[in-house]
N, C-alpha and C positions, 0 to 999 in steps of 0.2 A: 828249639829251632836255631839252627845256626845260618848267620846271614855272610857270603861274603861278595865285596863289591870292587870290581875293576881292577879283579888281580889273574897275575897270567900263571898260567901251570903247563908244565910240556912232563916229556919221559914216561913209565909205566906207570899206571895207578895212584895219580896223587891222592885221588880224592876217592882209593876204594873203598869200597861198605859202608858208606856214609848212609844215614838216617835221620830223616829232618833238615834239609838243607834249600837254604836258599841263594840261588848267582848271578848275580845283576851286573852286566858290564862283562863280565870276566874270558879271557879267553884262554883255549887248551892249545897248546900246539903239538906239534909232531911228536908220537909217543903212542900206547895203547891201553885202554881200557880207564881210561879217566876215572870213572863211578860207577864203574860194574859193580855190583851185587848190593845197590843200593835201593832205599826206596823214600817215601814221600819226598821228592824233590821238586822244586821249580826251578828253571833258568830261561830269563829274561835278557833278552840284548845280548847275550852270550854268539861267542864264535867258536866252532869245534873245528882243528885243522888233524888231529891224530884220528886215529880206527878204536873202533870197539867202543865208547867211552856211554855207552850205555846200556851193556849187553846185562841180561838176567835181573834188571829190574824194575819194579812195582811200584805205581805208583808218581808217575811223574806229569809236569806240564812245562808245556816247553815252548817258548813266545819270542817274536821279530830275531828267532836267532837264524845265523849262517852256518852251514855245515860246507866247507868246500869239498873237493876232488878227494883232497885225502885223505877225510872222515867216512871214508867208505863202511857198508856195512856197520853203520853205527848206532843201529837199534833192534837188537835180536835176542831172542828168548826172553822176551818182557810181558808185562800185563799192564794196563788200565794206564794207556797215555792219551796225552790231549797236547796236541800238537798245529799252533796257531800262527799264519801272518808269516812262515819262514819260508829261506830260500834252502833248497837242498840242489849242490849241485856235486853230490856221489851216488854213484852205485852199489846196486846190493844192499839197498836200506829197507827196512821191514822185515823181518824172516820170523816163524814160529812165535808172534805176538798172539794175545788174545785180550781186545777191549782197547781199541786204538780209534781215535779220532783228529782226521786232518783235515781243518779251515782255513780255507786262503791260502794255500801253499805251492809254491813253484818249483817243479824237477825239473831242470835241462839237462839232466844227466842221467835217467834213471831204469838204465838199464839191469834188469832180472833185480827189480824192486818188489817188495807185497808177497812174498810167497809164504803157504802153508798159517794165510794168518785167517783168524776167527771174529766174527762182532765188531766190523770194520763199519762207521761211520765216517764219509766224505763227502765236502762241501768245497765246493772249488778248486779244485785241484785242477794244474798245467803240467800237463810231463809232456817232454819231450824227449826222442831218443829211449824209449819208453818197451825196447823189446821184452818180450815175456812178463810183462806184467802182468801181478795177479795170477799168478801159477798155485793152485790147488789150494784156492781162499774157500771160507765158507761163513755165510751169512753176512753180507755185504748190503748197506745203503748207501749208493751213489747217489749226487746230484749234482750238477755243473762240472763236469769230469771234460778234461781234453785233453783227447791223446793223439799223441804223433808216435806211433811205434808197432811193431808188430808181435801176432802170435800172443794174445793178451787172453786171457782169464779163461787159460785152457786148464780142464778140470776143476773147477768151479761148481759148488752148490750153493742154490738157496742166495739169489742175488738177485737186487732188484738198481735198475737204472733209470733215472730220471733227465730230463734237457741237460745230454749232454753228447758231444762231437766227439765223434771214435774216427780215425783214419789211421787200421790196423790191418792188415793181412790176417788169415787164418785168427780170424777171434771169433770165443765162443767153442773150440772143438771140444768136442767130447766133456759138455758141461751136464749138468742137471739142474731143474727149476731155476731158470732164467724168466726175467721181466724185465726189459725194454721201454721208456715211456718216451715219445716228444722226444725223440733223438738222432744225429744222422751219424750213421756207419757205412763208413767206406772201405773197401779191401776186398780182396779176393778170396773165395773159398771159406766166407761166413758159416759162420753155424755147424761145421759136419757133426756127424756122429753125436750131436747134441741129443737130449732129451729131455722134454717139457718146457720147449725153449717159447717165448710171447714177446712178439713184437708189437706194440701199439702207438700207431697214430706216429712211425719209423719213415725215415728215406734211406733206403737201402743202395750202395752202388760196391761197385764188382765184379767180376765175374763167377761166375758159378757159385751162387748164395743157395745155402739152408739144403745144400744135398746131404742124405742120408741119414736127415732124421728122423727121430720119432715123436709122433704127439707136438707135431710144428705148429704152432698160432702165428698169424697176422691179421690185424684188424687197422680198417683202415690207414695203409701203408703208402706209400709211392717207391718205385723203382727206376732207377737209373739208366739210361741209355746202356751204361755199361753192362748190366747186373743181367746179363742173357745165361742162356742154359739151367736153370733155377728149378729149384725140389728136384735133382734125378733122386729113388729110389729113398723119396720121404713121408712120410704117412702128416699128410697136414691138411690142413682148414684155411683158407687164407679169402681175404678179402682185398684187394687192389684198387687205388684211388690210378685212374689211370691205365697206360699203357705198360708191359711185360715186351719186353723183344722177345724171348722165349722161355718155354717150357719142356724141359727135358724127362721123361719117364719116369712120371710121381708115383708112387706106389697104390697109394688109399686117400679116402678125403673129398677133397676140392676145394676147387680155386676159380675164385671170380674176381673179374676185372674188365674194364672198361672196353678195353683190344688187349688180344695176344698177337704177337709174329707170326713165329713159328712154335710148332706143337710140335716135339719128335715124338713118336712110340713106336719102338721098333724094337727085334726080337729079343732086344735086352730086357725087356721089363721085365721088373721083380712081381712075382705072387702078392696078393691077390691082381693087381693091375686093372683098379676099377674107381681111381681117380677121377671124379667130377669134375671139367674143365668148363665153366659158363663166361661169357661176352654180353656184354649190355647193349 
């Protein structure tokens, strides 16, 4: 194992295809690919200011470090990180991982972050500025997840969400096996073209949420003032704590809740068109 301690490196590749390495204190500056194609590493208290500097490797842990603006994209095609207590504030970070875990960790930057990655465990994560996140992950365990940003975990399988605040546009489109727990999402145009999507025990707000899917759950939900026109042309089950302002031409199913608005069904509906609508 090689230890080294509060020393600075900039320029391409100082530290490429290193193996066994430990870096405490130490910072990269402007430059690329610091320790690509390395593996067993930790770096602790480290600062990264260059790109690239941890692409194509295995095996890493990575703690109270800073990644600014210009360490953009500076974790891709890697496996089995653990990534603790840091501030990242670049984009484009995550891309074609598999076996990544991030605790305690702050994006105010992280735009078209998370993509195409697998076996993703999170625990407190802040993003903000946050668009396209999560573009075509699979197998995902969130918890305490807060986002400020839009169009988030479109084409997504096999992800489950726990208490945590979304305030996304168009999130969730065209996903499969989603679960949703004790959490609020706000934005417009929730859910489309999803399938097998479960919200439980959700506050939903938006406009026009959970049109055009298949196999929709809600269980014990609440809906937002906003969140009118809801299921057109979705084959769902839903239970509603509360009032719906409305319901727009669900396909199959039904939906109960405490009051609806307005009910449209008009000559748009889709086949079969025999959607359960019940009021308490």
């Amino acid at each position: 194992m090689t230890i080294l301690k509060d020393k600075e490196f900039g320029g391409e590749r100082p530290l490429y295809c290193c193996h066994g390495l430990e870096l405490h204190g130490c910072t990269f500056h402007a430059g690329e690919s610091a320790i690509k194609e390395g593996s067993q590493i930790l770096a602790e208290d480290c600062r990264f200011e260059g790109k690239y500097p941890f692409w194509e490797c295995d095996g890493v842990v990575i703690r109270n470090c800073t990644f600014t603006e210009g360490a953009r994209a500076a974790l891709w095609y890697a496996r089995n990180y653990i990534m603790e207590d840091c501030t990242v504030d670049a984009p484009k970070m995550f891309r074609e991982m598999d076996g990544l875990s991030l605790r305690r960790v702050m994006m105010p930057n992280a735009a078209e972050t998370l993509w195409s990655c697998r076996n993703v465990k999170v625990r407190e994560l802040d993003v903000k500025n946050g668009d396209y996140i999560f573009m075509r992950c699979e197998n995902l365990d969130i918890e305490g997840f807060r986002l400020l940003g839009n169009y988030s975990f479109q084409y997504c399988k096999n992800v489950e969400i726990r208490d945590s605040v979304l305030h996304t546009k168009d999130a969730f489109w065209q996903t499969e096996n989603i679960t949703v727990y004790d959490s609020f999402i706000n934005g417009e145009y929730l859910g489309w073209y999803s399938k097998n999507l479960r919200l439980v025990r959700c506050r939903i707000g938006g406009t026009q949420p959970l049109c055009y899917c298949e196999n929709l759950i809600l269980e014990d939900c609440l809906m937002e003032p906003d969140a009118d026109l809801a299921f057109e042309y979705s084959s769902v089950r839903a239970t509603v704590q509360g009032h719906i302002v409305s319901v727009k031409n669900p396909r199959s199913g039904s939906i109960r809740a405490a009051s609806i608005g307005d009910i449209i069904l008009d000559d748009n509906i889709k086949s079969p068109g025999d959607c359960q609508i019940i009021t308490e």
